[in-house]
C-alpha positions as CSV (number, residue, x, y, z in Angstrom):
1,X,0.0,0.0,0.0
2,X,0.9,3.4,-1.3
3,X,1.6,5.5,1.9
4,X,-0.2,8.9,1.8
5,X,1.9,12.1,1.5
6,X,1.4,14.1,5.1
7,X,1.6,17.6,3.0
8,X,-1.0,16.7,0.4
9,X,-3.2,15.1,2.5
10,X,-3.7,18.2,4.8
11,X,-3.2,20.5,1.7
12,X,-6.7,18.1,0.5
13,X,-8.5,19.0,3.6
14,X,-7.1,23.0,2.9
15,X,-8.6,22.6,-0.4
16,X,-12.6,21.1,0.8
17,X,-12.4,23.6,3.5
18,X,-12.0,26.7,1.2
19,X,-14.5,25.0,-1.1
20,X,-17.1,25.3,1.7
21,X,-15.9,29.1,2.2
22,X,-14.5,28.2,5.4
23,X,-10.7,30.1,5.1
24,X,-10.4,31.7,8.2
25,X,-8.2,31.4,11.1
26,X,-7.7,29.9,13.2
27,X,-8.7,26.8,11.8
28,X,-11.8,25.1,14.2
29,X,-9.5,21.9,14.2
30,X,-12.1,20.0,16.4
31,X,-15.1,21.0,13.6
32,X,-12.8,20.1,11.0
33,X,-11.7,16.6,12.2
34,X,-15.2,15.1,12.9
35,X,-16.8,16.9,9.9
36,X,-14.1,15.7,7.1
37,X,-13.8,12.2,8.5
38,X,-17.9,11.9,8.3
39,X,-17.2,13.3,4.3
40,X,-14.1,10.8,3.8
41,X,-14.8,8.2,5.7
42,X,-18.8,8.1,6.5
43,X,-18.7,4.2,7.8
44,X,-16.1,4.9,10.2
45,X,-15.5,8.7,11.4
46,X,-14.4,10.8,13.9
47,X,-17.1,10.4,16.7
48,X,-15.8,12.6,19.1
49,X,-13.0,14.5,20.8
50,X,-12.7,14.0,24.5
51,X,-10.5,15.2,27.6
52,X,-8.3,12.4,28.8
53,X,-6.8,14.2,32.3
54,X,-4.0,11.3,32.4
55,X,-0.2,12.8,33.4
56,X,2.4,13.0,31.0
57,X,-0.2,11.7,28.1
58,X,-0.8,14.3,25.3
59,X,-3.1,12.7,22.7
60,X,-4.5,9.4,21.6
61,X,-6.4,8.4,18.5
62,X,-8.4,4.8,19.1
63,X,-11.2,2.9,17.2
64,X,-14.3,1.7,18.8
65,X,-14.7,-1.7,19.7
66,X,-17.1,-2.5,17.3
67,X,-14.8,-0.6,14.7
68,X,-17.4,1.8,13.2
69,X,-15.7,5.0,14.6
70,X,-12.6,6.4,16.2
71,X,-12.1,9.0,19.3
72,X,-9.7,11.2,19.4
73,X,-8.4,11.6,23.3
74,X,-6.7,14.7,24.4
75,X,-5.1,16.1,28.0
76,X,-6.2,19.4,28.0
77,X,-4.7,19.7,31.6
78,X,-2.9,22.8,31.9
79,X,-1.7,23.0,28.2
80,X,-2.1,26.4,26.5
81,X,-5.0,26.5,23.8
82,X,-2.5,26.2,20.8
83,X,-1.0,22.9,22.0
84,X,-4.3,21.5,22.7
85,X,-5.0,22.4,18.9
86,X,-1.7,20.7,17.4
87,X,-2.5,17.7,19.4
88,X,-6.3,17.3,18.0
89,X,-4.4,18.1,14.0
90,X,-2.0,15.7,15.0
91,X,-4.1,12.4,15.8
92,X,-6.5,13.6,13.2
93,X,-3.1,13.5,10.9
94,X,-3.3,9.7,11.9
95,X,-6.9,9.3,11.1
96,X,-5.8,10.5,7.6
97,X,-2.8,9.2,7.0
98,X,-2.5,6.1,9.2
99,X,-5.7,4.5,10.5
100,X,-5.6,1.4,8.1
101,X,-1.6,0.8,9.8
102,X,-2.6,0.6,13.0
103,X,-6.2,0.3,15.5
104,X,-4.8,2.9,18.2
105,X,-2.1,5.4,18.7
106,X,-1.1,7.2,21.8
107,X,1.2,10.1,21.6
108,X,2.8,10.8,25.1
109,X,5.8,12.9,25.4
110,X,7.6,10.6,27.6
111,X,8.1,7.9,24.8
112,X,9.4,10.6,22.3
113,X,12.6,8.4,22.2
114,X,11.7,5.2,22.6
115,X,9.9,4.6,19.5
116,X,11.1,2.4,17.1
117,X,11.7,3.3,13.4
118,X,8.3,2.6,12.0
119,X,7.2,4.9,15.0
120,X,9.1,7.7,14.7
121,X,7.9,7.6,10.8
122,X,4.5,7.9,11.7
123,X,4.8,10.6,14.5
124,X,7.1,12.7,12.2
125,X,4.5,12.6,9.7
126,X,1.2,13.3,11.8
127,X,3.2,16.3,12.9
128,X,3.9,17.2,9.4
129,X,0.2,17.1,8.9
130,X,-1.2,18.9,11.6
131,X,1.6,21.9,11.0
132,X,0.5,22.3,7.3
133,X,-3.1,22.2,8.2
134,X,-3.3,24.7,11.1
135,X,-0.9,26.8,9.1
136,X,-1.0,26.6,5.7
137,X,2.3,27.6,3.3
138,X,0.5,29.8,1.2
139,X,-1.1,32.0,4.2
140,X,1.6,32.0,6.4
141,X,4.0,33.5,3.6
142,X,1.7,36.2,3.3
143,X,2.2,36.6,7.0
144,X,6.0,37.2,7.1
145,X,7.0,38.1,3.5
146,X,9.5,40.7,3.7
147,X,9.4,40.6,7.2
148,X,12.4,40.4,9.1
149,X,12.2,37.7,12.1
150,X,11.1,39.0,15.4
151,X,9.1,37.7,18.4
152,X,6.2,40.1,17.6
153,X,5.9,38.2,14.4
154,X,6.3,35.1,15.5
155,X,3.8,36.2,18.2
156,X,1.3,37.1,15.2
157,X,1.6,34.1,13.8
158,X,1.5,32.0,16.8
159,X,-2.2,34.1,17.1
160,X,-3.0,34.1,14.2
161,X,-3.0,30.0,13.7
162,X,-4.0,29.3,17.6
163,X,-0.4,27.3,18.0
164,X,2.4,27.7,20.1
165,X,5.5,29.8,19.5
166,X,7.6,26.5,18.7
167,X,5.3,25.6,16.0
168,X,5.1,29.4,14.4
169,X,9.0,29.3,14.8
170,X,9.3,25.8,12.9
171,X,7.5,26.6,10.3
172,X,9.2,29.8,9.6
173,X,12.2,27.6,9.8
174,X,10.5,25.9,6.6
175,X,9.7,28.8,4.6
176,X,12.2,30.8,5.5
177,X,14.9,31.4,2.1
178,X,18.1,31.6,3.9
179,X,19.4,29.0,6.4
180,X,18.1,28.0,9.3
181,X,18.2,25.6,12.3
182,X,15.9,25.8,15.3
183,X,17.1,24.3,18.4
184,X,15.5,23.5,21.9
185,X,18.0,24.3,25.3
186,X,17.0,22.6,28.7
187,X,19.7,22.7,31.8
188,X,22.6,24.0,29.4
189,X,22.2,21.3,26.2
190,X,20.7,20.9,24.0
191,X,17.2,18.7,23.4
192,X,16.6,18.7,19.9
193,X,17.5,20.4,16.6
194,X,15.9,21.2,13.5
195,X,17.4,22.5,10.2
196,X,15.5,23.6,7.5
197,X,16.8,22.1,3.2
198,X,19.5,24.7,2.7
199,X,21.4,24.4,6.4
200,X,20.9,20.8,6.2
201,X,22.0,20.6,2.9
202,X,25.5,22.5,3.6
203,X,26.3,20.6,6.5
204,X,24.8,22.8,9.0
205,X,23.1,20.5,11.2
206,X,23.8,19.7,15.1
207,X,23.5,15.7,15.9
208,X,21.7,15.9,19.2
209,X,20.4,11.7,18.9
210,X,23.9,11.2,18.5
211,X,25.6,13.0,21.2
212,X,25.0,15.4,24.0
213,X,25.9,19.1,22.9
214,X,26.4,21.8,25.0
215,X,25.1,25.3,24.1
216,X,28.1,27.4,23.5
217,X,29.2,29.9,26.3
218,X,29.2,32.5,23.8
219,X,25.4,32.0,22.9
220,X,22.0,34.3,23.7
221,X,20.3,30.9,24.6
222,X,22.9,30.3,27.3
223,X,21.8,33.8,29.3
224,X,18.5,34.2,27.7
225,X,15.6,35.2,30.4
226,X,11.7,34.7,30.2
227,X,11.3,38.3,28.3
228,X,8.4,39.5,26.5
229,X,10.9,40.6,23.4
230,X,13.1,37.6,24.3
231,X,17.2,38.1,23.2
232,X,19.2,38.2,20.2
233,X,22.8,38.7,20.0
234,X,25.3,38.8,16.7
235,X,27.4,35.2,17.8
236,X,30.6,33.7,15.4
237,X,29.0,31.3,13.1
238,X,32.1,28.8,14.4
239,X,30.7,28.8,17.9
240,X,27.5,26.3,17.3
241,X,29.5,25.1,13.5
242,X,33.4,25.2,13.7
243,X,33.1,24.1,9.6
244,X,31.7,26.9,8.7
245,X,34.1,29.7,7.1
246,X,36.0,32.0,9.5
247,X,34.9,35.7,10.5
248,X,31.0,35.4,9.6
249,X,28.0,35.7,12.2
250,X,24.7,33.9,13.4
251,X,22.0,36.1,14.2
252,X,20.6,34.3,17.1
253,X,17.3,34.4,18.7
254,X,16.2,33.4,21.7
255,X,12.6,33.0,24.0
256,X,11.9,31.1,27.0
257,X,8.6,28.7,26.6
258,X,7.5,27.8,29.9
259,X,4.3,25.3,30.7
260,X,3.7,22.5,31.9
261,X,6.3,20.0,32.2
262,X,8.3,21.6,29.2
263,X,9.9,24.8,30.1
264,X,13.2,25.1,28.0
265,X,14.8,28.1,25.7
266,X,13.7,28.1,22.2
267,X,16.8,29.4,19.4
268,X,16.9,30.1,16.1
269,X,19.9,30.4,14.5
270,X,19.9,32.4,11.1
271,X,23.0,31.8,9.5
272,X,24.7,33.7,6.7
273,X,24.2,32.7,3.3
274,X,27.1,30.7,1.5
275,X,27.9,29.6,-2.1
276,X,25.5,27.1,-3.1
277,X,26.9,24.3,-5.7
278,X,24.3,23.9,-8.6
279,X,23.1,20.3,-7.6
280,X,21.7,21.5,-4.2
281,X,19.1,23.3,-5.6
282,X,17.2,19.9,-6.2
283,X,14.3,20.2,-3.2
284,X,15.0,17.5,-0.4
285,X,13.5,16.7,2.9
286,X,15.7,17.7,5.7
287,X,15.5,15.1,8.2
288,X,15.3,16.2,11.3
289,X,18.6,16.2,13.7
290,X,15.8,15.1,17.6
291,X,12.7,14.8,18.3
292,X,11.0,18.4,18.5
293,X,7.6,19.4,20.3
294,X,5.4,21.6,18.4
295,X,3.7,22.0,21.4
């Protein structure tokens, strides 16, 4: 079986819901997922979307024991209104892309790295899903183009789409033109890292699964403070990527995300633009270097 392309899948749903003249945002993610699955999928749809107060447990999707529906589960426990909505996007990206793999998924954040290949495929993927549907490409360029980054636009976008500032900042990351990594700093390291194509794709990447990295001394994320502007300092590009040519600069960014359970320092890293050899202009995924939370 053909698997189903994350992107075009939610792009499909984009597509029915400005049919029905509903493009507005933020997108009513709940309306969304019970009314498209009834359109797709009338034998077996979403039935409903229910609190599930359990600890550490973000979201689940499950089919009925008779299999003529699914629930979607979500602990809406002290999470901010925009992670509540990435989690509903995201287990309705497994009712889309994934329900004939499996009969229930649960997404907790605690097993973030103990999933196994196949896993991390699928949760990578429903991500991929619920970011394009929440905020689609096409709107959100028109929400930063020729914009310089800031928080206040990040802010705006993170408004805008009902999401959290980590998911407004990766997929600026995505769009953006020039290179750029986001990275997420707990205690001092770092927890996971996320290049976009063109820093992947010239070796400017940071291998957090493989190895425990230390934000440098030298960076706004290790001094950054909760700050309704956040920080952002001029740093030597060699501080975070000693291959990188001598005497250029990262423009660094840096905000402090607190809730609960996941307080750490979110960084951008916009690095300067380099020579680009002809055969890396062919579009590739970047895969990404941890396991981020949009939330």
């Amino acid at each position: 079986m053909m698997r189903k392309s994350p992107k075009n899948e939610a792009n499909r749903v984009t597509r029915i819901l400005r049919a029905c003249g509903f493009d507005q945002f933020p997108v009513k993610v709940r309306d969304v997922a019970m009314e498209i699955s009834r359109q797709i999928s009338p034998l077996e749809p979403i039935a409903s979307i229910k609190p599930v107060p359990v600890p550490h447990f973000e979201g689940m999707l499950k089919r009925s024991p008779k299999g003529d529906k699914w629930i979607i589960g979500v602990n809406e426990d002290g999470a901010s209104s925009g992670r509540i909505n990435f989690t509903i996007a995201h287990e309705f990206g497994h009712y889309m892309l994934h329900r004939e793999l499996q009969q229930d998924f649960e997404c907790a954040e605690k097993d973030m790295h103990n999933w196994d290949a196949q896993g991390k495929i699928i949760e990578t993927e429903a991500d991929t899903f619920a970011s394009y549907l929440l905020m689609p490409p096409d709107d959100f360029r028109n929400q930063t183009s020729d914009q310089g980054l800031s928080i206040d636009l990040l802010r705006h976008c993170a408004d805008r789409y009902d999401v959290s500032l980590t998911a407004a900042a990766l997929k600026w990351r995505e769009i953006a033109p020039g290179r750029v990594v986001v990275v997420a700093a707990k205690d001092g390291y770092l927890d996971w890292s996320s290049s976009n194509e063109r820093a992947f794709k010239s070796g400017a990447y940071l291998a957090t699964t493989k190895q425990l990295i230390e934000v440098p001394e030298s960076s706004v994320l290790s001094r950054a403070v909760r700050s309704g502007a956040g920080d952002k300092a001029r740093v030597d590009v060699q501080a975070w990527f000693p291959g990188e040519p001598e005497g250029l600069e990262i423009k660094e960014y840096a905000f402090v995300v607190e809730g609960d359970g996941f307080n750490y320092t979110l960084g951008i890293l916009v690095l300067p633009e380099h020579e680009r050899r002809e055969e890396e202009e062919e579009e590739l995924l970047a895969p990404l270097t941890g396991t981020p939370s949009f939330r």
